[in-house]
C-alpha positions as CSV (number, residue, x, y, z in Angstrom):
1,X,100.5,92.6,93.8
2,X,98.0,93.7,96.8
3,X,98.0,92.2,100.3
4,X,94.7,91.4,102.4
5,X,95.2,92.5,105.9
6,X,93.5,92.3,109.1
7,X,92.4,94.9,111.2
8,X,96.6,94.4,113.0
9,X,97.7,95.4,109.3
10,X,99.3,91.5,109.6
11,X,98.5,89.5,106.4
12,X,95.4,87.2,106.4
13,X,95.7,83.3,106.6
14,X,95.6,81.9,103.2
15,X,92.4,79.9,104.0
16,X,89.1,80.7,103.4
17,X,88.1,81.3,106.5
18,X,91.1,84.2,107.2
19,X,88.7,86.5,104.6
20,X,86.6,87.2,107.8
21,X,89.4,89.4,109.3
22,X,89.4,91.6,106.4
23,X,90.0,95.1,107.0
24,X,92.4,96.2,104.9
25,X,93.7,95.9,100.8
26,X,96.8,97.3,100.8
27,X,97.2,98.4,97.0
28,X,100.2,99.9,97.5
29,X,102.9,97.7,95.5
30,X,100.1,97.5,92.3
31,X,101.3,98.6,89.1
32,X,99.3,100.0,86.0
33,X,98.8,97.3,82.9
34,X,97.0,97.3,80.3
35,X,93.7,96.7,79.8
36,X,92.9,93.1,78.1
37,X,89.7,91.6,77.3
38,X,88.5,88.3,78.3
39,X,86.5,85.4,76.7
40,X,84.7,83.3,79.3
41,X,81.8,81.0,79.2
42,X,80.7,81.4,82.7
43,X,77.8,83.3,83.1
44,X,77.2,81.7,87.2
45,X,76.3,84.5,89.6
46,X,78.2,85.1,92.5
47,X,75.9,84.2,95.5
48,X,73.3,81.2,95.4
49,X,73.0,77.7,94.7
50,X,73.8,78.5,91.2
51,X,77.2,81.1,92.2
52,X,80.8,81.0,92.8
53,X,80.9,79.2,95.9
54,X,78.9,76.2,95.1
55,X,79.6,75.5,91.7
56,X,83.5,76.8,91.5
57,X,84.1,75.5,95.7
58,X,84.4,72.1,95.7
59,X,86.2,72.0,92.1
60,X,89.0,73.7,93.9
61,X,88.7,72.0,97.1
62,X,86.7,73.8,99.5
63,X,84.6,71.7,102.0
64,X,80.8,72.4,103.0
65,X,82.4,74.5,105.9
66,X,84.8,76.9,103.5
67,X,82.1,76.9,101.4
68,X,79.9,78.9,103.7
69,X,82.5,80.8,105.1
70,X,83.0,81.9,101.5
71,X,79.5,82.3,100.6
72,X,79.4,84.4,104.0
73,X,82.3,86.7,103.0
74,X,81.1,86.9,99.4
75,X,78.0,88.3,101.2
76,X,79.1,90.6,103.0
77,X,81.7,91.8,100.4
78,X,78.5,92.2,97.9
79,X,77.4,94.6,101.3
80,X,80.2,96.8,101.5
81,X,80.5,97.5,98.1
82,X,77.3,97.7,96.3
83,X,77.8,98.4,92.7
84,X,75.5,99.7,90.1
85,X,74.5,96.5,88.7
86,X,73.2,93.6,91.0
87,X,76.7,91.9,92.1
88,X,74.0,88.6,93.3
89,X,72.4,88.3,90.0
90,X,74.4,89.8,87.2
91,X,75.6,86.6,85.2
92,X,79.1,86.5,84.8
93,X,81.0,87.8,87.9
94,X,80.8,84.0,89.6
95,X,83.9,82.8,87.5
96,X,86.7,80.8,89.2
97,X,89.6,82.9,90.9
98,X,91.9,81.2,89.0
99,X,90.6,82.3,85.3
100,X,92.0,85.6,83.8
101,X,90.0,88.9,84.6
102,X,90.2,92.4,83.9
């Protein structure tokens, strides 16, 4: 388990619009498990018209304001932690927070 804390090192709101404050993971209580592999037929991006947010959001509830917030945050994530393949445009990474991952 990991906790998403603001800047106060208090834990975020559970809504959407809490992941603004984020300023800290705290990964201390994570444990090691195995690695698994996944089957998924999701190939959305995360950003766009075609990503995470707008397909995934409103299936799980979010309105047009979350979604942006989300969209924002995704953003900004994306900024903070570039990666070596395009996190925008790679197909795959947009699939819903509730489906397994490794």
């Amino acid at each position: 388990m990991f906790f998403l804390l603001d800047s106060e090192e208090d834990p975020l709101s559970p809504c959407p619009a809490g992941l603004a404050k984020l300023a800290l993971i705290d990964r201390d209580q994570l444990v090691d498990l195995p690695a698994i592999d996944v089957a998924c037929d999701v190939d959305n991006p995360v950003l766009g018209p075609n990503g995470a947010t707008a397909i995934f959001g409103p299936q799980k509830g979010a309105n047009k304001i979350e979604q942006e917030a989300l969209e924002a945050f995704l953003h900004s994530s994306r900024q903070s932690h570039q990666s070596h393949r395009p996190f925008r445009s790679c197909p795959g990474p947009g699939q819903p927070a509730d489906s397994v991952s490794a």
